[in-house]
C-alpha positions as CSV (number, residue, x, y, z in Angstrom):
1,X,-85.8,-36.8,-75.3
2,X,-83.8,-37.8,-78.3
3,X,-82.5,-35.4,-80.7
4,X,-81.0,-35.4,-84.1
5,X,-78.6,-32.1,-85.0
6,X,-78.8,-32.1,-89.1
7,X,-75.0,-31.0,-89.7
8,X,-74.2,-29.3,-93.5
9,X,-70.3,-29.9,-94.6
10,X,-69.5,-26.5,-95.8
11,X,-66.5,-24.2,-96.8
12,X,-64.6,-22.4,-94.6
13,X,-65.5,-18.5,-95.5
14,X,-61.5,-17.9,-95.8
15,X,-61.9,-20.8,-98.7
16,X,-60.9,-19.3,-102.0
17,X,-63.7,-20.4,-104.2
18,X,-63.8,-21.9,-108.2
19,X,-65.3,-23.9,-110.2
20,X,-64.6,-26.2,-113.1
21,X,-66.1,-27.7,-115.8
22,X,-67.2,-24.5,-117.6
23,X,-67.9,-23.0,-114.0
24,X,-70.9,-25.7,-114.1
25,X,-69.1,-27.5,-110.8
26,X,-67.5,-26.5,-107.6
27,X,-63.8,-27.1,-107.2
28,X,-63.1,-28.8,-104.0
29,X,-59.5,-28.9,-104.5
30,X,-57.6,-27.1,-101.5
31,X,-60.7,-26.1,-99.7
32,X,-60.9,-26.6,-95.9
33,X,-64.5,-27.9,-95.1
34,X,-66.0,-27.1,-91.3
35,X,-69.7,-27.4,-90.1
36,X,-71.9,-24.7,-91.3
37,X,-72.2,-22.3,-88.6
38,X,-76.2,-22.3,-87.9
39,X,-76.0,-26.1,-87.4
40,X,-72.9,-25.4,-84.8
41,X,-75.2,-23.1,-82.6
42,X,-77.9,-26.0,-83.1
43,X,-75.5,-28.7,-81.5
44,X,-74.3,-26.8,-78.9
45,X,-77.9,-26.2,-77.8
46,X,-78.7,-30.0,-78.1
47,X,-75.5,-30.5,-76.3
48,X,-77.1,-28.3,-73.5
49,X,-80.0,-30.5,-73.7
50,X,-77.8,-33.6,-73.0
51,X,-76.2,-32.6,-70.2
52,X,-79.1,-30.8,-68.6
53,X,-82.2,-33.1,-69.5
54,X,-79.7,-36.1,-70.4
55,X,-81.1,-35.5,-74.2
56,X,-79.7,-38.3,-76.4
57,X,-78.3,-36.4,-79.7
58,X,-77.4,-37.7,-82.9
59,X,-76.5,-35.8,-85.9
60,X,-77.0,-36.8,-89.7
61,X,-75.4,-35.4,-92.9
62,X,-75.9,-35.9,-96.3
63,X,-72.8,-36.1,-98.2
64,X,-69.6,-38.5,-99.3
65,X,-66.9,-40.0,-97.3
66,X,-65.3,-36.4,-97.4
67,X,-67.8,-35.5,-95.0
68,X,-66.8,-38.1,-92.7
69,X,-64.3,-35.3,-90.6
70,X,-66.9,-32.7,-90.1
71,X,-69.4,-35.4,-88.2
72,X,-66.4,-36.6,-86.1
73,X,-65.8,-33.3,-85.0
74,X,-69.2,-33.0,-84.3
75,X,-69.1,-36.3,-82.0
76,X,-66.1,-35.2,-80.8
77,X,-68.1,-32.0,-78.9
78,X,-69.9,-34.3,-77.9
79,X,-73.1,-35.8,-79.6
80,X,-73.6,-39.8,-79.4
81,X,-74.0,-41.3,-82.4
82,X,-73.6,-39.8,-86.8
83,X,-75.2,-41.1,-89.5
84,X,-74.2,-40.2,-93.3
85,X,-76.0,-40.6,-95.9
86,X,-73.8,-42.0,-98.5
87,X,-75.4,-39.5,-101.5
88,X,-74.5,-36.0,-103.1
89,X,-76.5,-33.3,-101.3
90,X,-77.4,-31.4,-104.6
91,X,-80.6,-29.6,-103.9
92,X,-82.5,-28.9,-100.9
93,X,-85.5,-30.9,-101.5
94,X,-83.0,-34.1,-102.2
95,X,-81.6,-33.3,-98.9
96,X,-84.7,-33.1,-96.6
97,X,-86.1,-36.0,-98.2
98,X,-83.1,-38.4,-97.2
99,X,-83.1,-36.4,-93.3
100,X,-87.2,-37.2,-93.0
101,X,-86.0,-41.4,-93.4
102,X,-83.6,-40.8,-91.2
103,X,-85.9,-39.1,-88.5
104,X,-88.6,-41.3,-89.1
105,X,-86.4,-44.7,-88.7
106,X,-84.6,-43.1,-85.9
107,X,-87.9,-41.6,-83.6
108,X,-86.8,-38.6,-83.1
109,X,-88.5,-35.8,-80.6
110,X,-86.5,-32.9,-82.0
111,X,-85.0,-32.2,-85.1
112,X,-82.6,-28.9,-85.0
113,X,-81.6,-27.6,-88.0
114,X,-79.8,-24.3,-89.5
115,X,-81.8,-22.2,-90.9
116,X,-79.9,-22.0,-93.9
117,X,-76.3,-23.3,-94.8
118,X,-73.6,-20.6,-95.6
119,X,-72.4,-22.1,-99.2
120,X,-75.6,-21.8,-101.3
121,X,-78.2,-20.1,-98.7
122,X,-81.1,-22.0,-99.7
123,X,-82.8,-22.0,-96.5
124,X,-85.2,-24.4,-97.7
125,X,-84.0,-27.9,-96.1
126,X,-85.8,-27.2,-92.7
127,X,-89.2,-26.3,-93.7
128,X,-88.9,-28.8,-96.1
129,X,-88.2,-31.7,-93.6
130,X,-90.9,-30.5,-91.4
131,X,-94.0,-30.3,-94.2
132,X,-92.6,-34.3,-94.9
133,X,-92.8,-35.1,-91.8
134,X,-95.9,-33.3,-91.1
135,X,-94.7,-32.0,-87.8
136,X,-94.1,-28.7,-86.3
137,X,-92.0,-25.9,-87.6
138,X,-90.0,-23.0,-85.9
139,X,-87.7,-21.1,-88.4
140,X,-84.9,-18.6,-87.5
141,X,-85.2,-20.0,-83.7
142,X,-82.8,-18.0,-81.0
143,X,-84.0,-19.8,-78.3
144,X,-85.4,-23.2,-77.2
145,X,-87.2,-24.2,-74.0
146,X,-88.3,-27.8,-73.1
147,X,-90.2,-28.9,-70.6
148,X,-91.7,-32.4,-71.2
149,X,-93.4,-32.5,-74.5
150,X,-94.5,-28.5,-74.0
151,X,-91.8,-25.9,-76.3
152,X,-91.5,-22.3,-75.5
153,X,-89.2,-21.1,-78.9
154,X,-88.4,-17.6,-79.6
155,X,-87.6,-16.7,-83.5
156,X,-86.6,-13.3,-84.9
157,X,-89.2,-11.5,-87.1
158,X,-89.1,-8.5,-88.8
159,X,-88.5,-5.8,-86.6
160,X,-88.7,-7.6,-83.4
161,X,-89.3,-11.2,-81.9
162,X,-91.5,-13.6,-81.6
163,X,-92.6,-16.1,-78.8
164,X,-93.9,-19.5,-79.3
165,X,-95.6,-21.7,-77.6
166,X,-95.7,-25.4,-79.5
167,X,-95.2,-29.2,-78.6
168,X,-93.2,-32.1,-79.5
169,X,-92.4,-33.4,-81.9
170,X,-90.7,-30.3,-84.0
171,X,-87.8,-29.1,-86.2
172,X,-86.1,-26.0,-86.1
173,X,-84.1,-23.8,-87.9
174,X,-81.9,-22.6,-85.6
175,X,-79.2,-19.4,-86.1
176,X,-76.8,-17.6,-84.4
177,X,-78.6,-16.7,-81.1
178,X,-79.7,-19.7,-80.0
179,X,-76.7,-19.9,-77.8
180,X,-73.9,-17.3,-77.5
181,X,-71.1,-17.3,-79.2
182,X,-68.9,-17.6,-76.1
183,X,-70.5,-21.4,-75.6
184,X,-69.7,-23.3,-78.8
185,X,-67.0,-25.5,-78.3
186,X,-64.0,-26.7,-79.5
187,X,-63.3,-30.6,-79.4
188,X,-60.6,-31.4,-76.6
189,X,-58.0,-34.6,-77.0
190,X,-60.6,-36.3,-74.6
191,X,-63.2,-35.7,-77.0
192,X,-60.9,-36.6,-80.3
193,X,-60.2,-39.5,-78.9
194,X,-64.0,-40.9,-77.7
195,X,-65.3,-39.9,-80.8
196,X,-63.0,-42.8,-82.4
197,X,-65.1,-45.2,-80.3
198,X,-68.8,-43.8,-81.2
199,X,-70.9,-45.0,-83.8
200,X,-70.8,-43.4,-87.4
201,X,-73.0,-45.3,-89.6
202,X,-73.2,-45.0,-93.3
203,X,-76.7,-45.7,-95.1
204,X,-77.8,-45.7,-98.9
205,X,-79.9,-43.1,-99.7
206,X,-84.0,-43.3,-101.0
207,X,-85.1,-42.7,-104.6
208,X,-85.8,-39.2,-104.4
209,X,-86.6,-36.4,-106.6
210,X,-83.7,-34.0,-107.4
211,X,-85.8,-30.8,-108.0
212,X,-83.1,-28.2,-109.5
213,X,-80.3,-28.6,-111.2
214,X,-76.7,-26.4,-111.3
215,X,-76.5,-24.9,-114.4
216,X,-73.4,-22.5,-114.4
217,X,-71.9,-20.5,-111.1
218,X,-70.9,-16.6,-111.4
219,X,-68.2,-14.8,-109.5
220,X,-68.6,-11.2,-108.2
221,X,-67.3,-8.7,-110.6
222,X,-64.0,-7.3,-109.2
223,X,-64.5,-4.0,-107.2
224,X,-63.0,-1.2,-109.3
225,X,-60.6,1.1,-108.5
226,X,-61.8,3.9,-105.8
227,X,-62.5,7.5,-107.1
228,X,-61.8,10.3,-104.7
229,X,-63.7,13.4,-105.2
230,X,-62.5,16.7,-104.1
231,X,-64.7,17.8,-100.8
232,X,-65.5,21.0,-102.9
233,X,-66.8,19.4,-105.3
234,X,-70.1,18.3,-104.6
235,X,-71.4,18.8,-108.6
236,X,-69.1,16.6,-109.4
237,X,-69.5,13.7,-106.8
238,X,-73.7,13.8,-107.5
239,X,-72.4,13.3,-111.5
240,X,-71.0,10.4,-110.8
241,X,-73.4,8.9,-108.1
242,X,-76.2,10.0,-110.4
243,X,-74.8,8.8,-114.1
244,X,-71.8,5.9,-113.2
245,X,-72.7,4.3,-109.6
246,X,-76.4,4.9,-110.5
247,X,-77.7,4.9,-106.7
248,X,-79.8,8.2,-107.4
């Protein structure tokens, strides 16, 4: 089985954020990029795969040389082989379009990817990849089973779960769940120091259509200052729920 882990170069969440250019641009300057957590519980899964079913497992970003850290990392835990794909990821549908010519070129049988990334939360690159490749789709997967070509995958739905029964090949949009917590890893020296050795090749992206464009970013408004209302006061703390917070 061979397997390609679609890793997202994201902030750290303890990042302080800002932009430039009119807040039309993300300011990179200072901020501490780390795979995006969904695609972390989707490589330690393939990883599982590997050393259970002796899975081969590559993994593919879309991004510049500044990405080039994240994917080591991500070899260094163990996966194979990286590819980049030496473009901007600026909108989902860009993004999936460069990942289906790197699946189809590299034969995949699985494709696991997050179900969304954690910087703009599109959740759109995996259903996206899978309608271009015309293959099967499982989003918001918590677990994977393989036997063969025959899937068993288990996704969260409202309320509840659901079961799956499908073939390959497939993508997924994997989250947290698909593996606990306790089992991602942490590259060792042993790992730092193969992951020097394995291949990280860099191909040109495709003419592709760049769907959406940025046109400014927003910060949260500031909380405000805390009011305390005296417990006696219940008149008084419907006023303001009622007339200033407006939540009834």
């Amino acid at each position: 089985m061979k397997i390609l882990v679609c890793i997202s170069n994201v902030p750290d969440t303890t990042s302080k954020i800002n932009f430039t250019e009119g807040d039309t641009k993300f300011d990179t300057n200072g901020v501490q990029f780390v795979i995006n957590p969904n695609d972390e519980f989707g490589l330690t899964r393939a990883m599982w795969f590997k050393e259970k079913q002796s899975a081969i497992v590559h993994v593919a970003t879309v991004g510049g040389p500044n990405s080039e850290s994240t994917i080591r990392k991500a070899l260094a835990i163990g996966a194979d082989e990286a590819i980049r794909v030496n473009a901007e990821p600026t909108d989902g549908y860009f993004v999936a379009q460069q990942l289906a010519e790197v699946v189809k070129n590299g034969g995949y049988d699985l494709i696991i990817a997050g179900r969304e990334s954690i910087d703009y939360n599109g959740g759109m690159v995996p259903g996206i990849l899978a309608t271009l490749l015309d293959i099967n789709f499982v989003n918001t997967c918590i677990d994977l089973q393989i036997d063969s070509d025959n899937v068993t995958a288990t996704r969260e739905i409202d309320g509840g779960k659901e079961k799956i029964a499908t073939s390959l090949p497939l993508v997924i949009g994997g989250q947290k769940g698909l593996v606990d917590e306790s089992d991602l890893r942490i590259p060792n020296m042993r790992g730092i120091m193969m992951a020097r050795k394995k291949p990280l090749n860099v191909v040109e992206p495709i003419d592709a259509i760049r769907a959406t464009n940025d046109v400014k970013f927003e910060k949260p408004e500031p909380k405000g200052a805390v009011k305390l209302v005296d417990a006696a006061n219940i008149e008084e703390l419907i006023d303001l729920l009622h007339n200033e917070a407006k939540v009834i």
